[in-house]
N, C-alpha and C positions, 0 to 999 in steps of 0.2 A: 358216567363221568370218568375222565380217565388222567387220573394222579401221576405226578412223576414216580420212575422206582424210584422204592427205598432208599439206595444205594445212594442216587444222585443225589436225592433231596438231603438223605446226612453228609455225605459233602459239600452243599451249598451253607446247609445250617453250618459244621465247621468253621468255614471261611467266614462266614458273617455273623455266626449268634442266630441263636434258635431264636429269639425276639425280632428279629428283622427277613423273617422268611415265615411263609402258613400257608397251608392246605386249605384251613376249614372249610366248609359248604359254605356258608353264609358269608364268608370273607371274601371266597372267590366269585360271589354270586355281585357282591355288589360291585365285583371289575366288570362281571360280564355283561350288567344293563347298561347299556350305551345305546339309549332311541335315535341320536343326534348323527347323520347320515348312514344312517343302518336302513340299507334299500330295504330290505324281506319286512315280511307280516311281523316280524315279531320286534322287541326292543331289547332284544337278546342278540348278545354275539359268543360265538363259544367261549364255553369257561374255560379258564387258564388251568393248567394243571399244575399251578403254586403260582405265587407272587411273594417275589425278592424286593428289599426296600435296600438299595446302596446309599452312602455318604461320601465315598471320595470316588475318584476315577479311580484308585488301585482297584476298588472292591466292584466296578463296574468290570476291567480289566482281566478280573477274577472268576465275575461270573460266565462273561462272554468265552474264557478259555476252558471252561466246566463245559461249557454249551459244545465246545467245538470238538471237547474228546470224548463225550457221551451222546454226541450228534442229537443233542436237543434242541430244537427251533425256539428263537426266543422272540418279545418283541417289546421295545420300550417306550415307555408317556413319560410326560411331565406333566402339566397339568388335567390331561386325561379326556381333550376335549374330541368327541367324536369318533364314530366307529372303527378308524383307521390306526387310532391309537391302540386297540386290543389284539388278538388274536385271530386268525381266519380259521383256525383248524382246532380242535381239540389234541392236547399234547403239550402246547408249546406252555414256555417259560412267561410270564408276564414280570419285564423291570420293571418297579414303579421309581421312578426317581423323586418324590416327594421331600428326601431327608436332605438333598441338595436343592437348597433354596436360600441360596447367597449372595446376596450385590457385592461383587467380592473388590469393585474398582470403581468408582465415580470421576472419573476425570474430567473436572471444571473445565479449566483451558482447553487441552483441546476436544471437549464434546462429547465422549465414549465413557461407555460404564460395560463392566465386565461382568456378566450373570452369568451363575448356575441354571438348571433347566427349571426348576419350579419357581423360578422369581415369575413372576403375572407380570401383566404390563400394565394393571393397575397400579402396586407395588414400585415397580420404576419409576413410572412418573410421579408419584408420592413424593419418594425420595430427590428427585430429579428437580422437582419445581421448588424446594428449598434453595436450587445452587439458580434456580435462574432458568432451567431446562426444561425439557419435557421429550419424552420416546414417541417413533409412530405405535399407533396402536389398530389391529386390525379389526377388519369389519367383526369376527365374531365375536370382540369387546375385549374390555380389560381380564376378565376373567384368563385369559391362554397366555401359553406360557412366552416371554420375548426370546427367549434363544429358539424354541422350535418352529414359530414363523420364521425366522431367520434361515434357519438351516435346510427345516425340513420339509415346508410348506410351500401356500403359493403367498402368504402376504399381504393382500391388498388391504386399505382402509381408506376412508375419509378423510385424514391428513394427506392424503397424496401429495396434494399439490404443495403443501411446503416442505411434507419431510420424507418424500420420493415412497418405496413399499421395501419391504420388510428383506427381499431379495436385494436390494440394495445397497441393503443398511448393516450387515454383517462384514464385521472387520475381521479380525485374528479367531482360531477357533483353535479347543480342543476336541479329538473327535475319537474313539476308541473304534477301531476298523472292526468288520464282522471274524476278521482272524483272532483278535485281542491282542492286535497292536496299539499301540499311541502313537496318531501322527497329529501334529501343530500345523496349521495354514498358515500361513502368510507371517507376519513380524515376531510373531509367539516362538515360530519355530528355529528362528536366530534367536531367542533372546533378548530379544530387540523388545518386549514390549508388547503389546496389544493395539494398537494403532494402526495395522494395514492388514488384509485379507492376502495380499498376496507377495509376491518376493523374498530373497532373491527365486531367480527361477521358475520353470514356468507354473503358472495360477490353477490349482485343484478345484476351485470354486463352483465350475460348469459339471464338475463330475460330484462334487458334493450336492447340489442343491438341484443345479439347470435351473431350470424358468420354474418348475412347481414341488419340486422338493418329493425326497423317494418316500416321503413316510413313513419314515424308520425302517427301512429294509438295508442297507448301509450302515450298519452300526447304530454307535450308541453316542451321542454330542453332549460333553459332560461341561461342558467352559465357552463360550462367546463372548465375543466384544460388540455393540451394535453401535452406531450413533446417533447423537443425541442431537436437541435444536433448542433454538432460543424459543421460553415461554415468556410472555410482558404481562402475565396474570398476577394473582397477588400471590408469595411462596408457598401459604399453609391454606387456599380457600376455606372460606363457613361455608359449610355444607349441614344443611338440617334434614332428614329423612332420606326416604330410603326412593329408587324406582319413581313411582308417577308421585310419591309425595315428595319430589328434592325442593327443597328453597334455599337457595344460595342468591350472593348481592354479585350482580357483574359488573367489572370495571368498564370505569369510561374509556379506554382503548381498545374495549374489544366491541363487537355490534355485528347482529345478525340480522339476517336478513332471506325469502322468500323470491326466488326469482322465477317468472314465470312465464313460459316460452308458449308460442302459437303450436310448434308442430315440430318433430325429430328432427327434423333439419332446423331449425333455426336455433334448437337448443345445443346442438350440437356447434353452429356458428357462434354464439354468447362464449360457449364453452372453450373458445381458443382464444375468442377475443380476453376473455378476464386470464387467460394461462400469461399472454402475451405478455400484459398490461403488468403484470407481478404485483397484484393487487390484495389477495384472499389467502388467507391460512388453509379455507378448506370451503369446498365448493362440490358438491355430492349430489348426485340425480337420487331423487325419491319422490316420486309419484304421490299423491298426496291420496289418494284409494288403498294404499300401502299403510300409513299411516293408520285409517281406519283400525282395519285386523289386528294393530300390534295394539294399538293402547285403549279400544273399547271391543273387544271381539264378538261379546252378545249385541251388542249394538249393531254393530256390524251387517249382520245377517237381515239383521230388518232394512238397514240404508239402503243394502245391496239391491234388496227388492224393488225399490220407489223408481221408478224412471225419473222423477224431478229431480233427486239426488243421484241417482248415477251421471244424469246431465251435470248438476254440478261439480262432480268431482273428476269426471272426464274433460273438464276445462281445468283442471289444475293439473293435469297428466305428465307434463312435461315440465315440474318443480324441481329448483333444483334450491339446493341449503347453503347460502356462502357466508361465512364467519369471516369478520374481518380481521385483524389484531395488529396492536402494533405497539412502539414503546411510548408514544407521545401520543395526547389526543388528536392534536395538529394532523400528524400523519393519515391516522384514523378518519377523518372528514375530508384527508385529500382522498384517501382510497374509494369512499363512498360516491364521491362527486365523480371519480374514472367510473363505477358502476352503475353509477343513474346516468351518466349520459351513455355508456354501451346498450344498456336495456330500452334506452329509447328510439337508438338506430336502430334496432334489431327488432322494434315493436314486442317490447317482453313488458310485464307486470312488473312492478319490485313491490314490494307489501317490507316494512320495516317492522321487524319481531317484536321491538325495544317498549313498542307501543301496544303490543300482545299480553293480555293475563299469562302469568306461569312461563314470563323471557325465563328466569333465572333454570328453570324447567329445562329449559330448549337447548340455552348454550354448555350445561352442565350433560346431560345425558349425551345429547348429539356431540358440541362443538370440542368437549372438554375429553369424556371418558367413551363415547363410542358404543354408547348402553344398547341400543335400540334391537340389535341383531337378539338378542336374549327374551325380545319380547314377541319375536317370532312364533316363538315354538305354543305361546297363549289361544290364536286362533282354533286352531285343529289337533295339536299336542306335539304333531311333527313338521319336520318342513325338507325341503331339498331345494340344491339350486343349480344353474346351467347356465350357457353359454360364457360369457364372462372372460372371453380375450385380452391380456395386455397390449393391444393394438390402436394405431392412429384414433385420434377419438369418433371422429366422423363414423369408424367403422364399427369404433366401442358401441356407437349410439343404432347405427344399423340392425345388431345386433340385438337391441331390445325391441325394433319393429318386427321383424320372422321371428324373436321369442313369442311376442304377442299374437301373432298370427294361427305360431306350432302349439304352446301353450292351451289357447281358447280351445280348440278341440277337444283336449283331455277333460279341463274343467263341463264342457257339455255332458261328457260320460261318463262324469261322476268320480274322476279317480282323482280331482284337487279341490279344493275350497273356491266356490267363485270369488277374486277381490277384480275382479275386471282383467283380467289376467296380464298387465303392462305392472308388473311393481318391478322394472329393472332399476338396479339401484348400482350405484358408481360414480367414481368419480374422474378427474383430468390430474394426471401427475407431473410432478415437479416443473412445475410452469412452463417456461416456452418447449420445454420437449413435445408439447402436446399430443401425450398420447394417456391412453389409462385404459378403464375397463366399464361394465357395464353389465350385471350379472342378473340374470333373471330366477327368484324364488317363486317355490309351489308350495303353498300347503296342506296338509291332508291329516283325516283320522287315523292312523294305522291298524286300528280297531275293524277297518272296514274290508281286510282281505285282500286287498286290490293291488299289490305290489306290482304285481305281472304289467299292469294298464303305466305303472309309475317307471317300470325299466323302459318300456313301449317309450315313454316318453322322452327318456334320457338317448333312445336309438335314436329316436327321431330332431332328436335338437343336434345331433352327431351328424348327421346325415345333413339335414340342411347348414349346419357351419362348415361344409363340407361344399354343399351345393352354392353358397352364397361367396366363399374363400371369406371367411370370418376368422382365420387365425383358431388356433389349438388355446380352447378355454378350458371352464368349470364342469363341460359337458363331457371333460375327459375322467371322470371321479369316480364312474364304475369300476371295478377291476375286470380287467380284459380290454379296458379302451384302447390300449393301444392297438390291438388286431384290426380296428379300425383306420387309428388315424396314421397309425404307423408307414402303411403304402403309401398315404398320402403324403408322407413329410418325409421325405427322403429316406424309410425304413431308421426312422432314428432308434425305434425299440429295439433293434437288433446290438446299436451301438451299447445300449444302454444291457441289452441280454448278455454282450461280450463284457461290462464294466462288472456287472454282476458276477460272473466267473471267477473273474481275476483278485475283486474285492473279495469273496466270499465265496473260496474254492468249498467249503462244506454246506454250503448253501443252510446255513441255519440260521439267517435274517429271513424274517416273513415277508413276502415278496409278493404276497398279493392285493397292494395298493401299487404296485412299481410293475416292474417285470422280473419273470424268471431266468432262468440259468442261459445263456445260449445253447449249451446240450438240451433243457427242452422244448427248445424253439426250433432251433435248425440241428438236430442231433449228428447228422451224416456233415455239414462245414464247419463243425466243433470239431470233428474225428479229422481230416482231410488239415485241417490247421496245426489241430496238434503234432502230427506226421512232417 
């Protein structure tokens, strides 16, 4: 295990109180377990050699300027979800930002609430559906943090289609650079307020986030503005239990519903038609074989076996989840009436939830808080996922045919969990734009050695969204992916190796979810530049 020096660590303690900084074994052990996309055999990621807990941006500012004259690598979470948030190397610093967790702004009118990094986005929308409101919340669920979808991630969720993805949804920001400067984005940085991500001047936003966000390899993001949408639910929901026991009462303006399409293309046709139509709050591809694994997984195993059941549930393949919502009931049965006659040109099923045991179940996990992804990890203990382009939808949905096809292979050899290998799940974003994502899960025992079959697979879902021109997805989430797709797309990793440089000339942001330095990529037109 290897400690910070002495020296640094009591300058850390110093600056922030021996109480808000620790070595221990057991303290650092429980940063290091992170099963949750941790490719390797183990559910270990290297142990940090301390973990800092800041409260303001000075003390974030403080630490990152400790980092940069003792050349210590450091890397920061917020709510701590997944193996990108830790450490790649033994040595580095782990920030945890847990002590900032402040809804520091709610702004009724116009729509924006201002959060610190540990606000969840269970939490906002708590607070958010008192005023009328409610946050996107992404697919990993309310549990993550809303500023670091924002910033630092790629975003996507089941709200799509009313309340766009999480890349979108970031207004003004405060952002501590890997130097231990403080720069403000957009209206924050006049003064002006938290209300716009960009101006005067030109927009930082493509070098803060781009399309999937560096995963904290750029600093350290201690303040965001996101924005917020109209909820017509009731402000304080009854909520009774927890996971598969919720019972909650749904209002008569909202109504959910089971749409069920013949085949990828027709689901993918339904899918523009209801973007069109400005009908649905939220409209998500999930395969109903999906379903299975997450909320009966021993059961599971035995259905999988029956050929009469796998028939059945191979007819529901192409399921997608549309929640209606609206402020009037009136509206609410116009919107239904637009959906039962599209699912009938279109030759789709609609199956109505409302008339289902356990509705109040369906639209609270799925429609409300976005629980479902949590129930992943129940089947096999881990899970991983791929492809997953924010592209035209036709092409989102494409995507989940050559997952199906790439996929079934691995599950034959034993390196995933058979659910029929088609659980692409995704949604269509912000209505007529019709475009969104479509993201293919695996899950597996980690227990069972087999990583090497699990990388094999992340190559190969690279290679064919390569072969297909399927757009730069979730197949990008190894580290190193860009040496792949990077030729392929205009050598953007280079642009993004030079941004690296210039951000964080001591290269002490951990950089192995992002890319490295340009010096070690192209080390001889780093030299020839600088000259």
């Amino acid at each position: 295990m290897k400690l910070l020096p002495k020296d640094v660590y009591r300058e850390l303690a110093d600056a922030l109180g021996e109480e808000n900084i620790s070595q221990e074994p057991a303290v650092l052990d429980g940063y290091a377990w992170q099963p949750a996309m941790n490719l390797t055999n183990q559910k270990w990621i290297p142990r940090p050699a301390a973990v800092i807990l800041p409260a303001t941006t000075e003390e974030v500012q403080t630490i990152v300027r400790i980092c940069n004259q003792r050349q210590v690598k450091f890397k920061a979470h917020s709510t701590g979800w997944a193996a990108w948030g830790g450490p790649s190397q033994e040595g580095e610093l782990q920030i945890d930002l847990r002590r900032m967790n402040r809804i520091l702004e709610l702004d009724e009118k116009n729509k924006f609430a201002v959060v610190e990094p540990y606000v969840c986005c269970g939490q906002l929308q708590s607070e958010a559906m008192k005023k009328g409101l409610t946050c996107h919340i992404i697919g990993a669920g309310p549990n993550t943090s809303a500023l670091a979808s924002a910033t630092s991630a790629w975003g996507y969720g089941g709200t799509g289609l009313s309340t766009g993805y999480s890349g979108r949804n970031v207004l003004g920001v405060e952002w501590v650079l890997p130097d231990g400067e403080v720069l403000q984005l957009g209206s924050p940085g006049s003064h002006a307020g938290w209300f716009s991500g960009d101006g005067p001047g030109p927009g930082l936003r493509g070098i803060m986030r781009g399309f999937s966000g560096t995963q904290g390899s750029l600093g350290v993001f201690t303040k965001c503005a996101v924005k917020l949408f109209p909820w017509y639910g009731p402000p304080q929901p009854r909520v009774e239990g927890i996971l598969l026991d919720v019972e909650t009462d749904v209002p008569e303006t909202e109504k959910m519903f089971f749409v069920v399409a013949p085949s990828f293309k027709k689901y993918a046709d339904i899918s523009y038609e209801i973007g069109n139509a400005e009908i649905a709050y939220w409209f998500c591809r999930s395969p109903l074989n999906a379903g299975v694994d997450l909320f009966m997984p021993r059961a599971g195993d035995r259905l999988f076996e029956s050929k009469p059941l796998r028939a059945l549930l191979k007819a529901f393949q192409h399921l997608g989840v549309a929640l209606l919502s609206s402020p009037s009931k009136r509206e609410v049965e116009y919107q239904e009436k637009v959906l039962r006659k599209i699912t009938v040109e279109h030759g789709c099923i609609l199956l109505d939830l409302s008339k289902a045991p356990g509705y109040g179940f369906w639209w609270w996990l799925m429609g409300v808080r976005s629980i479902p992804t949590a129930l992943t990890f129940r089947a096999g203990g881990d899970f991983l996922t791929s492809y997953g382009s924010p592209v035209e939808y036709d092409n989102a949905i494409r995507q989940a045919e050559v997952a199906q096809e790439c996929k079934q292979k691995y599950i034959d050899q034993g390196y995933f969990k058979d659910d029929m290998s088609d659980i692409g799940w995704g949604g269509i974003y912000e209505g007529t734009a019709n475009w969104g994502h479509c993201e293919t899960a695996a899950m597996f025992d980690r227990r069972d050695g087999q990583a090497e079959g699990r990388f094999k697979y992340l190559e190969d879902s690279a290679r064919t969204t390569i072969e297909h021109t399927l757009g730069l997805g979730l197949s990008n989430l190894p580290p190193g992916a860009w040496k792949v797709y990077g030729p392929q797309l205009h050598n953007y990793h280079l642009w993004e190796a030079r941004i690296k440089k210039a951000f964080d000339p001591n290269s002490v942001g951990d950089e192995q979810w992002y890319v490295p330095s340009i010096d070690e990529i192209e080390p001889k037109e780093s030299s020839s530049d600088e000259q």
